[in-house]
C-alpha positions in Angstrom: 31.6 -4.9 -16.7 28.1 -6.2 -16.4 25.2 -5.8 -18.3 23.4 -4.8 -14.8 27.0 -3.0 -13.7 26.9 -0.6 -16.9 22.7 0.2 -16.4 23.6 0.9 -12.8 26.1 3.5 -14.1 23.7 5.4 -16.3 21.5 5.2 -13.3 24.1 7.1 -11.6 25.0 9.2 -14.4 21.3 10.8 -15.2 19.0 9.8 -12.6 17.9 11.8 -9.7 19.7 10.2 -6.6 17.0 10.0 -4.4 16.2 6.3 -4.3 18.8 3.9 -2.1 18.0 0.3 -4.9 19.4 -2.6 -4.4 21.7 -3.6 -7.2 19.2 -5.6 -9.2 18.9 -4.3 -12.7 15.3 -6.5 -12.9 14.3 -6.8 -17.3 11.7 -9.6 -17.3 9.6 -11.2 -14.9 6.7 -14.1 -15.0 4.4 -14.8 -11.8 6.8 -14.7 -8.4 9.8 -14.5 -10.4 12.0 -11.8 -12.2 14.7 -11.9 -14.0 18.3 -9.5 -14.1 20.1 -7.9 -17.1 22.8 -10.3 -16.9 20.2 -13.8 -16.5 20.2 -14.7 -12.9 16.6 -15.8 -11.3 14.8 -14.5 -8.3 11.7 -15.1 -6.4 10.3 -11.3 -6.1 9.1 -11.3 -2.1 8.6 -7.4 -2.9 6.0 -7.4 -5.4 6.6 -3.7 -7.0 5.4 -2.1 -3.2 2.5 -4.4 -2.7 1.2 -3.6 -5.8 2.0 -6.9 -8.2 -1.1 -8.6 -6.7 -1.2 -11.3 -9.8 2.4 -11.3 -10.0 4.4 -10.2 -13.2 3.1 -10.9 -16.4 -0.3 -12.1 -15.5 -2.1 -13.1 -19.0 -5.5 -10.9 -17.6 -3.6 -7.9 -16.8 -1.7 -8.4 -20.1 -4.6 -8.6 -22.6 -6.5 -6.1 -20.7 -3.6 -3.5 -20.8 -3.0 -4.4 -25.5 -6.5 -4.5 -25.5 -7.1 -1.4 -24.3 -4.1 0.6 -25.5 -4.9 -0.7 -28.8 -8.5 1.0 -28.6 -8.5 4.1 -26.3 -5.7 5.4 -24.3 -6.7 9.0 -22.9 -9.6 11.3 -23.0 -9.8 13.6 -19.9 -12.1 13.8 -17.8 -14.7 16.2 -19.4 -16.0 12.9 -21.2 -17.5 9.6 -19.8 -15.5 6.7 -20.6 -16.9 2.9 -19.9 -13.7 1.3 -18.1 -13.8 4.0 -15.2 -17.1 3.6 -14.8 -17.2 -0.1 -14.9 -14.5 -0.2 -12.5 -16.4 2.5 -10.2 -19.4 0.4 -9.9 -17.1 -2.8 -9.0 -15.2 -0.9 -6.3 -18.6 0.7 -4.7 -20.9 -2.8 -5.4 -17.7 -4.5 -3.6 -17.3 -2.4 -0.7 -19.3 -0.1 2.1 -19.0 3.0 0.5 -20.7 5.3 -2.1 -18.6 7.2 -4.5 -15.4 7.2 -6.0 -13.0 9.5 -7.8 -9.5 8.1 -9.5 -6.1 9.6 -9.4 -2.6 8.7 -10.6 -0.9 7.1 -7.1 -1.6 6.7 -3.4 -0.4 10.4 -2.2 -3.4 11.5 -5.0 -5.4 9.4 -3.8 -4.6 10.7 0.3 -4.5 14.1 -0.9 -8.3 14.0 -2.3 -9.2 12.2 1.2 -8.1 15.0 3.0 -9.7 17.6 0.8 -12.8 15.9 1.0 -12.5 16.2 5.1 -11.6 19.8 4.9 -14.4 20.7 2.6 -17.0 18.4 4.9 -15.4 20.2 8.0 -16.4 23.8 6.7 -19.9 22.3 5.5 -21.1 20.3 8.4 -18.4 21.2 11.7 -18.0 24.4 11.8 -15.1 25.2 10.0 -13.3 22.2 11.5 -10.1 21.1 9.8 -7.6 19.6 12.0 -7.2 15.4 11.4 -5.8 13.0 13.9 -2.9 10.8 12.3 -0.8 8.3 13.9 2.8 7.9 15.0 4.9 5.6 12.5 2.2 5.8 9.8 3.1 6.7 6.1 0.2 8.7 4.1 2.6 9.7 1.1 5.2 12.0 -0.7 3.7 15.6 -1.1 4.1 18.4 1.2 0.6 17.6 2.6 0.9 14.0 2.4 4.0 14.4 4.5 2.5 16.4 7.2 0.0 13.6 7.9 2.6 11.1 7.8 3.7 10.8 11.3 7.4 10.0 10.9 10.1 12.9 11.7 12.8 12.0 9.3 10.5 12.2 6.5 9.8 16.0 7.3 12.5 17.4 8.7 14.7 18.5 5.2 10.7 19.8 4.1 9.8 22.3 6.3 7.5 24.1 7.3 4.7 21.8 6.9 1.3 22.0 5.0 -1.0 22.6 9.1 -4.0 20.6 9.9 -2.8 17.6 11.2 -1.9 16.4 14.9 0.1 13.1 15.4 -0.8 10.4 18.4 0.5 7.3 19.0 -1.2 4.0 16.9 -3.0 1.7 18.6 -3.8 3.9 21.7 -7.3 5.2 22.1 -7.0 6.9 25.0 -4.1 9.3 23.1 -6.6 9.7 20.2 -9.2 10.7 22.4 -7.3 13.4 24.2 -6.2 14.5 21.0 -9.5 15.3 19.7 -10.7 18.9 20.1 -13.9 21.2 18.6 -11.4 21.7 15.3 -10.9 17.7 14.6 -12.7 16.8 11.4 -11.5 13.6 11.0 -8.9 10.4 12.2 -6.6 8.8 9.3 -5.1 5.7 10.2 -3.8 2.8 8.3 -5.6 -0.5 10.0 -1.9 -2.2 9.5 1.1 0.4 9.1 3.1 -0.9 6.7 6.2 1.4 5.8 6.2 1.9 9.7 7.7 -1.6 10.0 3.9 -3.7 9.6 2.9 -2.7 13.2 -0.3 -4.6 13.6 -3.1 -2.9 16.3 -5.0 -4.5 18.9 -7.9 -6.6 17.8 -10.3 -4.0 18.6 -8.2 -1.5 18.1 -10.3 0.3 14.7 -13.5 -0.7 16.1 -12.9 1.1 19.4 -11.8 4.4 17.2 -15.1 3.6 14.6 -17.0 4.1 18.0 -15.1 7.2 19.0 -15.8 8.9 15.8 -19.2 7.8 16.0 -19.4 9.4 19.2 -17.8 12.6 18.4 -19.4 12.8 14.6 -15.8 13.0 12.8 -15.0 11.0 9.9 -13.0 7.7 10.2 -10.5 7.9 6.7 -8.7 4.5 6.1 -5.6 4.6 4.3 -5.8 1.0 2.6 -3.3 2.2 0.0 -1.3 -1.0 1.0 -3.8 -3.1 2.8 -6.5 -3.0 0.3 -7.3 -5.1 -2.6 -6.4 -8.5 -1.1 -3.5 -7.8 1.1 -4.6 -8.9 4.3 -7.0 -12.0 3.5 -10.3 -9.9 2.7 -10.8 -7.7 -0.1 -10.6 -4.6 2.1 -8.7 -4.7 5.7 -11.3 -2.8 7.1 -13.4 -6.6 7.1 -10.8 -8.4 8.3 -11.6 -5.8 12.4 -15.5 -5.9 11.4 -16.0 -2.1 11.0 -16.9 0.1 7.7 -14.7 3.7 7.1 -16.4 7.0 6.2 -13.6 7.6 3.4 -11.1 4.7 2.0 -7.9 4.9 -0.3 -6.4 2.8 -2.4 -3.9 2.5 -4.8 -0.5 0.1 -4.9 -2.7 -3.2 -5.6 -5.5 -1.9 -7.2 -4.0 -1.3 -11.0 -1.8 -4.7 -10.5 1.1 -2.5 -11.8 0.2 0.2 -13.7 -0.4 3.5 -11.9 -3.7 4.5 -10.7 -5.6 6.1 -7.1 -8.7 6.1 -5.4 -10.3 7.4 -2.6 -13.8 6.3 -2.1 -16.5 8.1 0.4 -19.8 7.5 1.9 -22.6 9.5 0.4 -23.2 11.6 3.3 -19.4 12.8 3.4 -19.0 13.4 0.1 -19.0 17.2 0.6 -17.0 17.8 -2.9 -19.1 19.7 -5.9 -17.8 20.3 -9.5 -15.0 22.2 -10.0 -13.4 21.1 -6.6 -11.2 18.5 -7.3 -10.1 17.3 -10.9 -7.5 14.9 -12.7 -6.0 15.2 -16.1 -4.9 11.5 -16.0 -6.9 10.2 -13.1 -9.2 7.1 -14.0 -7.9 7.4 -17.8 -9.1 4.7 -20.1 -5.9 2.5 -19.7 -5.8 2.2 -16.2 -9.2 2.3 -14.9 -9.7 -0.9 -18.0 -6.5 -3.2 -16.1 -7.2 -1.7 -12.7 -11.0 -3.3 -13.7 -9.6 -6.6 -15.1 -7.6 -7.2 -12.6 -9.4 -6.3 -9.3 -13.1 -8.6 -11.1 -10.1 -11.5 -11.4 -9.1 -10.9 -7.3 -12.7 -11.2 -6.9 -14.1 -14.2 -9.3 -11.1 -16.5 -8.1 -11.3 -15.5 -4.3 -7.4 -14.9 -4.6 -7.9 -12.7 -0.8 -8.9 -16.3 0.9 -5.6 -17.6 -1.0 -3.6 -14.9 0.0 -4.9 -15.4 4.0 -3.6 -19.1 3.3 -0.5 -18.2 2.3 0.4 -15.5 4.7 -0.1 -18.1 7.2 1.9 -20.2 5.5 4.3 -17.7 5.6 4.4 -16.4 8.8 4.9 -20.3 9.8 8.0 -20.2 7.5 9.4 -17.4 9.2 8.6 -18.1 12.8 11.2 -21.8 12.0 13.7 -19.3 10.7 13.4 -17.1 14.0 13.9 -20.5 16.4 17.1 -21.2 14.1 18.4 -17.5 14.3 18.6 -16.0 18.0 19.5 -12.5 16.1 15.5 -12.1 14.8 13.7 -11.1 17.7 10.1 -11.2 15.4 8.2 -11.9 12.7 4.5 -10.7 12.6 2.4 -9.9 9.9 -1.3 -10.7 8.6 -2.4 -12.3 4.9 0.6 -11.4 2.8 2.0 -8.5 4.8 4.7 -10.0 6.9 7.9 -8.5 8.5 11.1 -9.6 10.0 13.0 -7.8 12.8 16.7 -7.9 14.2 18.2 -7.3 17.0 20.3 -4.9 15.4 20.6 -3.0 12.1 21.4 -5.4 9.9 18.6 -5.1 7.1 21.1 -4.0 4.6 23.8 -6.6 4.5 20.5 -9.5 5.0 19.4 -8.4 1.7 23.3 -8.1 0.3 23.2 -11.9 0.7 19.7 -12.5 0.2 19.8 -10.6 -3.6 23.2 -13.6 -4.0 20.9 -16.3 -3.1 18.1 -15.2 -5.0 15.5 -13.6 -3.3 13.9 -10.2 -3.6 13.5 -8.0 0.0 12.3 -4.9 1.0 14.3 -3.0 4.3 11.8 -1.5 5.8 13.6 -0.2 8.6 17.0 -0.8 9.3 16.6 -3.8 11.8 13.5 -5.1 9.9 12.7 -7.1 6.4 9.1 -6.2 5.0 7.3 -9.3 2.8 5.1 -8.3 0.1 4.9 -10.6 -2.4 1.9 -11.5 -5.1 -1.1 -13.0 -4.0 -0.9 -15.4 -6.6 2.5 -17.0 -5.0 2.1 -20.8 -4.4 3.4 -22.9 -0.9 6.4 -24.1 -3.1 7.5 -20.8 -4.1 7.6 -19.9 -0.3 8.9 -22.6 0.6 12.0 -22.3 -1.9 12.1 -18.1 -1.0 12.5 -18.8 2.7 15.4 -21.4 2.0 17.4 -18.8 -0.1 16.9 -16.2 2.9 17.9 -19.4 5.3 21.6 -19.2 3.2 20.9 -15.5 3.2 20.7 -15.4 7.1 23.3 -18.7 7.4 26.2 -15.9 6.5 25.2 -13.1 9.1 
């Protein structure tokens, strides 16, 4: 047996069976590349979720991480510490909005978004509560999380649902607007939806909804848990369609792999007082002093205008693989956020072969292949991960 063959059977042994992995038992990894149990190489097109945005290993993320464990870890939040605040006043000096207030993941991070709307809704609309979500979008794991998530087979096993939240289709404003009633406080979208299979809107798509909400006076929340922090070629998606959100999360890229939320608010929305939302973990000392580190290095070194670069460079890749293969019907994406689609549901065995030859995929959907690798990755590196999925795709 294995090394990776006798983790996988502890795995199955003691571990809640609610994740379908690929049998990759990863121990090391360095930049684009990881490494198994048993020694074989592979260029990691995943990127932990979106969330390795300097790749594995990266020497800021690593001395900011001893450093900081070495000096304070944890203190709750009934005590100022200087790495959340420093890495508030980055995040707010950096972006369009206001305030901020850390969490543990993205579905935290969500969660406090939508609390902040309900609590605006009873202070400034009339009691209103109800938020517009999209078809296909993906807002995160808990019960409320999964009601605004607008994708069946999430919710089906989990009801009833937390109320409040009404589902139209993504990138239609004319559903959005027949959607919204007297009780809508606010409109959640995702300005790309990634775990929906990276469906990419019209080009004025958010700005026609910015206007909308302008019109009806109802917050615009983007969820920017994946597209923030780089992902798409600017800092924040929102300035890649040329509007500004009332509320923004983030997460995934923003701690460059350790865990950490945020959700971020214009002054005049931020309806929440003391005593109406807390964290024992949220924006600890640890996290808040890597999630700093590495978000001032994305910024310094400009690594969104390399990432734009590179997800063309990518997409270019891709779009010689789909002339070779008649069986991909698309590739899309935009910056570093790229998928793959079949003609059939083939995702699984494509990354059977694609793990042999090396390369790291997520399945998305079942006919589609979701690219999310670091920021940091070079021309070369793509150019060798797209010839391993070549061999991957030659055996389809």
């Amino acid at each position: 047996m294995s090394k990776s063959s006798a983790w996988i059977a502890i795995e199955n042994q003691y571990y809640a069976q609610t994740v379908r992995r690929q049998p990759v038992v990863i121990v090391q990894g360095q930049g684009s590349r990881v490494w198994d149990a048993d020694g074989k190489e592979y260029l990691d097109f995943v990127g932990g979720w979106a969330v390795n945005m300097l790749g594995h290993c990266h020497p800021v993320i690593t001395q900011a991480l001893t450093e900081q464990a070495a000096t304070l870890l944890q203190t709750s939040n009934q005590f100022y510490t200087i790495p959340q605040l420093l890495l508030a006043q980055l995040l707010v000096e950096h972006s369009c909005l206001d305030r901020v207030f850390f969490g543990n993941s993205g579905a935290e991070a969500n969660e406090g978004a939508i609390k902040l709307a309900r609590k605006y809704g009873k202070k400034h609309r009339d009691g209103a509560y109800e938020i517009i979500t999209a078809f296909h979008s993906f807002h995160g794991r808990t019960m409320t999380t999964l009601a605004a998530t607008g994708q069946p087979h999430y919710q089906e096993a989990f009801l009833p649902l937390s109320p409040g939240f009404v589902h139209v289709a993504y990138n239609d404003v004319a559903a959005l607007e027949h959607a919204t009633t007297d009780n809508t406080v606010a409109v959640m979208l995702e300005p790309i939806q990634g775990e929906g299979g990276v469906n990419i809107p019209d080009d004025d798509y958010l700005q026609r909804v910015r206007a909308w909400c302008d019109q009806r006076k109802i917050l615009l929340i983007l969820d920017e848990i994946q597209t923030g922090m780089g992902r798409l070629g600017s800092l924040f998606g929102y300035q890649e369609y040329g509007i500004e959100p009332d509320v923004m999360t983030l997460a995934k890229g923003l701690g460059c792999g350790v865990p950490i939320g945020a959700f971020l608010s214009k002054e005049f929305c931020m309806a929440l007082e003391p005593g109406d939302h807390g964290s024992t973990f949220g924006g600890n000392a640890l996290t808040t002093a890597v999630a700093h580190a590495g978000s001032k290095y994305l910024i310094d070194h400009n690594i969104p205008a390399h990432a734009k670069r590179m997800g063309q460079h990518l997409l270019a890749r891709l779009q010689e693989l789909k002339a070779r293969f008649s069986f991909i019907v698309d590739v899309r994406g935009k910056g570093l956020l790229t998928a793959m689609e079949f003609d059939s549901d083939i995702s699984h065995q494509v990354l059977a072969h694609a793990n042999e030859a090396g390369v790291l995929l997520n399945g998305v959907k079942p006919n589609a292949l979701r690219f999310m690798p670091p920021l940091t990755i070079t021309a070369e590196e793509i150019d060798e991960g797209t010839g391993r999925l070549e061999q991957a795709l030659k055996r389809i």
